[in-house]
N, CA, C and O atoms as CSV, one atom per row, in Angstrom:
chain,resi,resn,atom,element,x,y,z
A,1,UNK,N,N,0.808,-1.171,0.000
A,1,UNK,CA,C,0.000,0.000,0.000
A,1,UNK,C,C,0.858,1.243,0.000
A,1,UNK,O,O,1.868,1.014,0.665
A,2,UNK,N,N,0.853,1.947,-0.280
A,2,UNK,CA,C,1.758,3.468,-0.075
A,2,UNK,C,C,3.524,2.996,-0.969
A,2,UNK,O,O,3.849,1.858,-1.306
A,3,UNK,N,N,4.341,4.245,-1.142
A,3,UNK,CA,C,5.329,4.142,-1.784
A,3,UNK,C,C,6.460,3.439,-1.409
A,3,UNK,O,O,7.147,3.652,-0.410
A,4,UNK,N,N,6.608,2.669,-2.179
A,4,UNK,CA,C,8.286,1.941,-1.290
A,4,UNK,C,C,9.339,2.850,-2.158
A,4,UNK,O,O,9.170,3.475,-3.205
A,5,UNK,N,N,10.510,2.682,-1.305
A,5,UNK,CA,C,11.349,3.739,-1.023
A,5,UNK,C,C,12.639,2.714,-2.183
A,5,UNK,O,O,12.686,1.488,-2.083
A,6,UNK,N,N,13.310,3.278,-2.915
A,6,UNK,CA,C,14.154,2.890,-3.629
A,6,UNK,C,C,15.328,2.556,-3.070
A,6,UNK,O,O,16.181,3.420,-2.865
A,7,UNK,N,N,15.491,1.453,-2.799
A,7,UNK,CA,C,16.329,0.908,-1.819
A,7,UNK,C,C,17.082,0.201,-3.163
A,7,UNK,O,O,16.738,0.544,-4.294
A,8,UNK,N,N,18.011,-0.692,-2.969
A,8,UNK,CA,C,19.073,-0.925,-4.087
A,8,UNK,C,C,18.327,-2.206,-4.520
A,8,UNK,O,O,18.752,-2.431,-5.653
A,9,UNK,N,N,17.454,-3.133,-4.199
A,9,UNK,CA,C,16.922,-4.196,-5.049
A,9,UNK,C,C,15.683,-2.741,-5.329
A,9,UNK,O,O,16.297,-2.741,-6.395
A,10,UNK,N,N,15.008,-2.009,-5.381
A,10,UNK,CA,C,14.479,-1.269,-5.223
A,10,UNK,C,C,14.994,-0.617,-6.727
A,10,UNK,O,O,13.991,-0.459,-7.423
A,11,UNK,N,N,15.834,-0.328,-7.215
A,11,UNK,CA,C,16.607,0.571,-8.032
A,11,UNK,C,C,16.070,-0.485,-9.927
A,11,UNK,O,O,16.120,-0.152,-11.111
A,12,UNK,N,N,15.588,-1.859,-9.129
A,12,UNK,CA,C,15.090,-2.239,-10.589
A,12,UNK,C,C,14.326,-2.104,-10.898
A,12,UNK,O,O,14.180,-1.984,-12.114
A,13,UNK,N,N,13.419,-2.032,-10.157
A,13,UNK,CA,C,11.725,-1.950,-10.679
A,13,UNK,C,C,11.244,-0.852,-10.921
A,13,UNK,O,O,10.025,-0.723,-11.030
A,14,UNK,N,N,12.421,0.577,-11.112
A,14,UNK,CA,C,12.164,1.408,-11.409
A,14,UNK,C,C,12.335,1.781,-13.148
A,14,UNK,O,O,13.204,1.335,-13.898
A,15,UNK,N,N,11.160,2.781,-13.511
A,15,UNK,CA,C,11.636,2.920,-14.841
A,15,UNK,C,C,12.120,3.902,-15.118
A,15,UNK,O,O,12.007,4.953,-14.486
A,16,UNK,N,N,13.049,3.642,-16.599
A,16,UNK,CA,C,14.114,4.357,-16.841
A,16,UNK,C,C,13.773,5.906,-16.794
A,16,UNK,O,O,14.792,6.589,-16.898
A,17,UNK,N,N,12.512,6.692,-16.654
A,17,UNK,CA,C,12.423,8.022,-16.542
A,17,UNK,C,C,12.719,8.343,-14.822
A,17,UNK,O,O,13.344,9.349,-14.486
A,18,UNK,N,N,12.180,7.346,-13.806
A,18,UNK,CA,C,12.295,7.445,-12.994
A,18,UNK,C,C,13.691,7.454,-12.302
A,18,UNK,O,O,13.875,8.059,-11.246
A,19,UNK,N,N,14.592,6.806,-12.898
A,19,UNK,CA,C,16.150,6.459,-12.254
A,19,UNK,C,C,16.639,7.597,-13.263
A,19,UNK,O,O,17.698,7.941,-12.738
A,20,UNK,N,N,16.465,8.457,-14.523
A,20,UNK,CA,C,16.943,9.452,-14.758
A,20,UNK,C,C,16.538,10.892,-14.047
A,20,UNK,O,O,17.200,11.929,-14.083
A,21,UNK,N,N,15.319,10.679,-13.417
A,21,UNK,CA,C,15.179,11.695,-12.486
A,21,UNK,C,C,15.673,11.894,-11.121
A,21,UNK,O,O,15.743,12.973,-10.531
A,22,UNK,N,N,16.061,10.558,-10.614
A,22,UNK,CA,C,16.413,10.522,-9.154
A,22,UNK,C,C,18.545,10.947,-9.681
A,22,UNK,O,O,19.240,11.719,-9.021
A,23,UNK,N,N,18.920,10.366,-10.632
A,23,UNK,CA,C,20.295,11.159,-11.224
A,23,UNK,C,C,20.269,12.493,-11.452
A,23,UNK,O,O,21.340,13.098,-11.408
A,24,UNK,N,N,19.320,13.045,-11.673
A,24,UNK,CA,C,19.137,14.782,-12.097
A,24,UNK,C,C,19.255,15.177,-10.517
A,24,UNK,O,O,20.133,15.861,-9.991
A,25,UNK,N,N,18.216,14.604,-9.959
A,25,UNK,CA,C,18.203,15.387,-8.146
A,25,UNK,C,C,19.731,14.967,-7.730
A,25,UNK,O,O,20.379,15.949,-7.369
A,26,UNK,N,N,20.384,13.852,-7.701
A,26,UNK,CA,C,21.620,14.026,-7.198
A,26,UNK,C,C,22.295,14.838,-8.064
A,26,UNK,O,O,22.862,15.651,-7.334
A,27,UNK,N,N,22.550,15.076,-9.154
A,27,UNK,CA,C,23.597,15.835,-9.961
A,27,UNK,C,C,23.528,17.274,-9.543
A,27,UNK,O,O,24.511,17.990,-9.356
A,28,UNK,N,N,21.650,17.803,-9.350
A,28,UNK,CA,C,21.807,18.871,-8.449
A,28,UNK,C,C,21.858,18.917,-7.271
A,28,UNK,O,O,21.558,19.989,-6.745
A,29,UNK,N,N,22.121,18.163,-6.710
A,29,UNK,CA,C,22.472,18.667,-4.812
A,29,UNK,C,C,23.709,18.211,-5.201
A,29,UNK,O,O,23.354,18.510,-6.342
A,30,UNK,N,N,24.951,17.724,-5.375
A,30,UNK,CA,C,26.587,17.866,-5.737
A,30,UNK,C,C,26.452,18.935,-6.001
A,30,UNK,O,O,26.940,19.683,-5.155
A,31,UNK,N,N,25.720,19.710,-7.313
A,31,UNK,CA,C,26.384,20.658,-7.932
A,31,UNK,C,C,25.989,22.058,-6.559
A,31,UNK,O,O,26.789,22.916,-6.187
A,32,UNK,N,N,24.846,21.914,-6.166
A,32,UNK,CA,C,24.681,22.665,-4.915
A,32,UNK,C,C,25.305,22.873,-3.587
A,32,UNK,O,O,25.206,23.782,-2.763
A,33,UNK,N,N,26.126,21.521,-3.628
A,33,UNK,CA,C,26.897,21.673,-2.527
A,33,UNK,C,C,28.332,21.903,-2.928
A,33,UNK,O,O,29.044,22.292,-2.003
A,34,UNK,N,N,28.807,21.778,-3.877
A,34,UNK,CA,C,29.841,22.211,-4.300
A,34,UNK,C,C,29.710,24.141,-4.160
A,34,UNK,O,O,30.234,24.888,-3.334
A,35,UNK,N,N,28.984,24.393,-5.094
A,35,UNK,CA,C,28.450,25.866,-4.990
A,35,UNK,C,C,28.380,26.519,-3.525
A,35,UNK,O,O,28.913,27.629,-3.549
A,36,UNK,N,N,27.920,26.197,-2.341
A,36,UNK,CA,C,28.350,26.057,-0.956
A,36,UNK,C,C,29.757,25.910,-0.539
A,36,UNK,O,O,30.293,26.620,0.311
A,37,UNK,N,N,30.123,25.289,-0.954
A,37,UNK,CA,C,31.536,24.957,-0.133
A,37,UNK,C,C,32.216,26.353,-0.860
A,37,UNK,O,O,32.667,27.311,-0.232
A,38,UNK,N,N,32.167,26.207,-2.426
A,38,UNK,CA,C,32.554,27.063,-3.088
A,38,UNK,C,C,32.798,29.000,-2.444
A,38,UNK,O,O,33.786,29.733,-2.494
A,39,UNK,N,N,31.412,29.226,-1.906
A,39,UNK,CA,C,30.929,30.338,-1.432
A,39,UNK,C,C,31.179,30.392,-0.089
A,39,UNK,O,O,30.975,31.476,0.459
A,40,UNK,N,N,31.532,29.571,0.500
A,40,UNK,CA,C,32.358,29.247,2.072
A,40,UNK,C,C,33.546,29.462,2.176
A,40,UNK,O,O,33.966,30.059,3.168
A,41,UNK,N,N,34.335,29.058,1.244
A,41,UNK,CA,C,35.323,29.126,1.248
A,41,UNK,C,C,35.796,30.882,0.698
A,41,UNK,O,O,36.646,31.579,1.251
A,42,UNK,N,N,35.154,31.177,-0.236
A,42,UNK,CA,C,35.486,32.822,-1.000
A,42,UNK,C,C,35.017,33.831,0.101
A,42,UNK,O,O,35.332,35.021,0.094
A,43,UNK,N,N,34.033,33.083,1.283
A,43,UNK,CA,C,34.163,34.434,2.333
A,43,UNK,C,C,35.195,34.293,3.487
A,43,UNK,O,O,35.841,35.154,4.084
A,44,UNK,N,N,35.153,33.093,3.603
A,44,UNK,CA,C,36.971,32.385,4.518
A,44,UNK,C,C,37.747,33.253,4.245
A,44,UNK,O,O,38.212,33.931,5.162
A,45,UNK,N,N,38.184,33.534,2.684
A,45,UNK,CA,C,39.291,34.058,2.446
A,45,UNK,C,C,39.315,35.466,2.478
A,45,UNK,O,O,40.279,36.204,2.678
A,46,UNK,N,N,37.857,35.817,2.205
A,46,UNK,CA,C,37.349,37.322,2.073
A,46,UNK,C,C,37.552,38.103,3.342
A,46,UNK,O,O,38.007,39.242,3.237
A,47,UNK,N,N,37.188,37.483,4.860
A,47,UNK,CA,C,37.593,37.697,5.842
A,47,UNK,C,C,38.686,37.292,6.221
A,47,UNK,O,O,39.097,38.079,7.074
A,48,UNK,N,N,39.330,36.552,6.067
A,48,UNK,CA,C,41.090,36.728,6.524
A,48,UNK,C,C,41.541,37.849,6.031
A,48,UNK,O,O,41.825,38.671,6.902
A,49,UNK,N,N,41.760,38.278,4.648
A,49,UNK,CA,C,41.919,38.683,4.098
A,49,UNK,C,C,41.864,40.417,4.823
A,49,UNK,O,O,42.950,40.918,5.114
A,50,UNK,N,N,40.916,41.016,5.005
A,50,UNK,CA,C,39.721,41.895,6.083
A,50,UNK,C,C,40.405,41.635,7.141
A,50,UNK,O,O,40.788,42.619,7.774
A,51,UNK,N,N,40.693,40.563,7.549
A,51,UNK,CA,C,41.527,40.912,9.241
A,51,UNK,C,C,42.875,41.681,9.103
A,51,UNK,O,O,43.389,42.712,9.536
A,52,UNK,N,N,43.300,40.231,7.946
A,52,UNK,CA,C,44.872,40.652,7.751
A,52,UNK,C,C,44.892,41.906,7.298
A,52,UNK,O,O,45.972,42.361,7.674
A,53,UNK,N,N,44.225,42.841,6.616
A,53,UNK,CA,C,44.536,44.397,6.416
A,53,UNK,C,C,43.816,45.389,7.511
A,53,UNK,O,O,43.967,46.592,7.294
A,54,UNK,N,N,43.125,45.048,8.548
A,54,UNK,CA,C,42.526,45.410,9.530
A,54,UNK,C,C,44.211,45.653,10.341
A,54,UNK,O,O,44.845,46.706,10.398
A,55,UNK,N,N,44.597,44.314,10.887
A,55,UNK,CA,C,45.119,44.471,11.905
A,55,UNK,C,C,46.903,45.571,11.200
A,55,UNK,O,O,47.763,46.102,11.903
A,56,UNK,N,N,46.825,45.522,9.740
A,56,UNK,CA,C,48.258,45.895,9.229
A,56,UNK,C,C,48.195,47.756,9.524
A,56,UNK,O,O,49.100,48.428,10.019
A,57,UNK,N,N,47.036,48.177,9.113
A,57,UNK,CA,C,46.388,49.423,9.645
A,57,UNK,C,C,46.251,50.011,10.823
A,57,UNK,O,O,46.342,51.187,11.178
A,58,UNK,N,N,45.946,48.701,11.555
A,58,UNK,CA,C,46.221,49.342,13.410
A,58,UNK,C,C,47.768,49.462,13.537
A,58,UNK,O,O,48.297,50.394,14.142
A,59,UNK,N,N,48.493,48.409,12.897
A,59,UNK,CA,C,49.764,48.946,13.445
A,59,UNK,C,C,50.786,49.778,12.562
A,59,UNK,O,O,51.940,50.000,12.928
A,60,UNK,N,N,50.304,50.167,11.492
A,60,UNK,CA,C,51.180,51.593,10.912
A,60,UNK,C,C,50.091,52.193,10.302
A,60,UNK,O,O,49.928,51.692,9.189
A,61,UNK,N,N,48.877,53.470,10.677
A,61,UNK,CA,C,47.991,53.798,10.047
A,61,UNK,C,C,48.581,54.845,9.179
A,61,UNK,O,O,49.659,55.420,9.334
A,62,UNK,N,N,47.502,55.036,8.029
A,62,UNK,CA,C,48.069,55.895,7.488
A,62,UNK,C,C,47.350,57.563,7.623
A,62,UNK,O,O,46.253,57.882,8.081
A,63,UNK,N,N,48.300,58.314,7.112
A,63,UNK,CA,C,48.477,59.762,7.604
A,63,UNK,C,C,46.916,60.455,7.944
A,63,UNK,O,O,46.707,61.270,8.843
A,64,UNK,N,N,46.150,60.048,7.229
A,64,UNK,CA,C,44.752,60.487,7.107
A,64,UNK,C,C,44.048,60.078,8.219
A,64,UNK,O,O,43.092,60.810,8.476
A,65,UNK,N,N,44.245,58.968,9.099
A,65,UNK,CA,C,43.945,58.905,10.522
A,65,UNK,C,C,44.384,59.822,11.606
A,65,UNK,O,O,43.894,59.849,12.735
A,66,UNK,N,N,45.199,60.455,11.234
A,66,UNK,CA,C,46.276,61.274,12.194
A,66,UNK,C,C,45.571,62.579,12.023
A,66,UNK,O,O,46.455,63.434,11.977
A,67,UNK,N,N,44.790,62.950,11.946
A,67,UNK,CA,C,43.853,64.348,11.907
A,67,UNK,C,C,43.000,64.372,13.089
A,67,UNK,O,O,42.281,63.468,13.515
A,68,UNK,N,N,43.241,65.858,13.679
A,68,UNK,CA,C,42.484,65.865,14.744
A,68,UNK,C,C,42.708,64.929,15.971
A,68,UNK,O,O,43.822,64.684,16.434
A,69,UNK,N,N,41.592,64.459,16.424
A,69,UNK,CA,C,41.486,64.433,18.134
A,69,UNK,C,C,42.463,62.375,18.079
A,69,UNK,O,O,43.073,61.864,19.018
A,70,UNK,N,N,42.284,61.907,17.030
A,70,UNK,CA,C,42.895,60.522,16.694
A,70,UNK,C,C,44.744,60.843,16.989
A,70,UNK,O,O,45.290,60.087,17.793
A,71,UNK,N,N,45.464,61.768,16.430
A,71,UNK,CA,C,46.576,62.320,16.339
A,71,UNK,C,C,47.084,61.805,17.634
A,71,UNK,O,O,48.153,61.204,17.530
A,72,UNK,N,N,46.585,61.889,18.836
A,72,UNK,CA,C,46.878,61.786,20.217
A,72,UNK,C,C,46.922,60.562,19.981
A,72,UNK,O,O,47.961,60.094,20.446
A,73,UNK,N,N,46.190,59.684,19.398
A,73,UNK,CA,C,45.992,58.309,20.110
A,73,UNK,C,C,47.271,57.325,19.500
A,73,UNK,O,O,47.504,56.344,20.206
A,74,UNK,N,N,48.252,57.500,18.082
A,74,UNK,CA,C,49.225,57.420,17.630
A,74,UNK,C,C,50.697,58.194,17.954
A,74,UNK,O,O,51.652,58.042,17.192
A,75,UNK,N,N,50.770,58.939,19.018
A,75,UNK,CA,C,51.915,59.546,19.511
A,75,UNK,C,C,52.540,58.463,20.836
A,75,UNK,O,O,52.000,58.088,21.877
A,76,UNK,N,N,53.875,58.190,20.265
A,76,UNK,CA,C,54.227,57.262,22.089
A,76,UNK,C,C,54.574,57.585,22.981
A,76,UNK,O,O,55.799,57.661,22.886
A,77,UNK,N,N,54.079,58.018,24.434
A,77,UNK,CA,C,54.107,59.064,25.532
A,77,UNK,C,C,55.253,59.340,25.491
A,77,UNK,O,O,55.360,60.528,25.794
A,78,UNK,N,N,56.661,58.688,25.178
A,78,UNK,CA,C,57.733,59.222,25.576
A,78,UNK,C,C,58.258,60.496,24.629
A,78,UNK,O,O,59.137,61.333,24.832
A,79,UNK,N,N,57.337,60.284,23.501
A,79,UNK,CA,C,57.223,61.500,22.047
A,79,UNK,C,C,56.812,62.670,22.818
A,79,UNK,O,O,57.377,63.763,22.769
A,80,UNK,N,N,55.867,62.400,23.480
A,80,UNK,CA,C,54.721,63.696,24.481
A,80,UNK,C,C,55.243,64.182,25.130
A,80,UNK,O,O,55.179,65.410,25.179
A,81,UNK,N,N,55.947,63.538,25.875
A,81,UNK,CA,C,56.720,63.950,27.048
A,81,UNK,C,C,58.076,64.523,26.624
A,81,UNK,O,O,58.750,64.697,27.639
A,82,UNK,N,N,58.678,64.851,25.611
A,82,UNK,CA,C,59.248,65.388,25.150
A,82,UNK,C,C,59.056,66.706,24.430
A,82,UNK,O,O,59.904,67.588,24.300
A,83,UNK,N,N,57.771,66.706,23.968
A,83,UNK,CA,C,57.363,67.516,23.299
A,83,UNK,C,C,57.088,68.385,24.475
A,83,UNK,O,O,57.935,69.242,24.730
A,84,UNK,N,N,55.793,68.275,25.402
A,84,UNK,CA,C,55.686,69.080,26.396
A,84,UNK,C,C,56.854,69.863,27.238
A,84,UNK,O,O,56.567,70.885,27.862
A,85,UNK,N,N,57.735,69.512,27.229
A,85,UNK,CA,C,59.096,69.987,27.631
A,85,UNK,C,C,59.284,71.028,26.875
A,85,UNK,O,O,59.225,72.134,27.413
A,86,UNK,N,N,59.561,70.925,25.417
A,86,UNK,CA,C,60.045,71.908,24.803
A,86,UNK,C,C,59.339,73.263,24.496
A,86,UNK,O,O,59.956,74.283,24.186
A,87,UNK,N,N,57.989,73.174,24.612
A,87,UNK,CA,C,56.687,74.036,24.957
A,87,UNK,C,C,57.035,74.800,26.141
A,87,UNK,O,O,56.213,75.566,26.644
């Protein structure tokens, strides 16, 4: 009564439109999960990538950060403390 499930003696009594359709659904979920991994991997790299120039920026920024009230936060106190002296 109700559908039996294509189990591998299962795989004969099927007809040939039917076993070319159950090959189409696997050919697309590979090709879907490939496409996944694919897109997993290109933001993996997309964010390393984003860190690694994140963190290269914190430690030598460039000049255009150095404006205004930031200026302070790139000076090394012993620079300051020199400077204030000569003031």
């Amino acid at each position: 009564r109700g559908r039996r499930r294509a189990g591998a003696a299962g795989l004969d009594s099927l007809t040939a439109e039917q076993a070319k359709e159950i090959q189409r659904i696997d050919k697309d979920r590979k090709r879907i999960a490939r496409t996944d991994r694919l897109v997993t991997d290109m933001f993996e790299a997309a964010k390393s990538r984003k860190l690694y120039s994140t963190a290269r920026v914190m430690a030598d920024p460039p000049a255009d950060f150095m404006i205004g009230a930031d200026l302070m936060r790139y000076i090394p106190a012993d620079v300051m403390g020199s400077v204030d002296q000569q003031s």
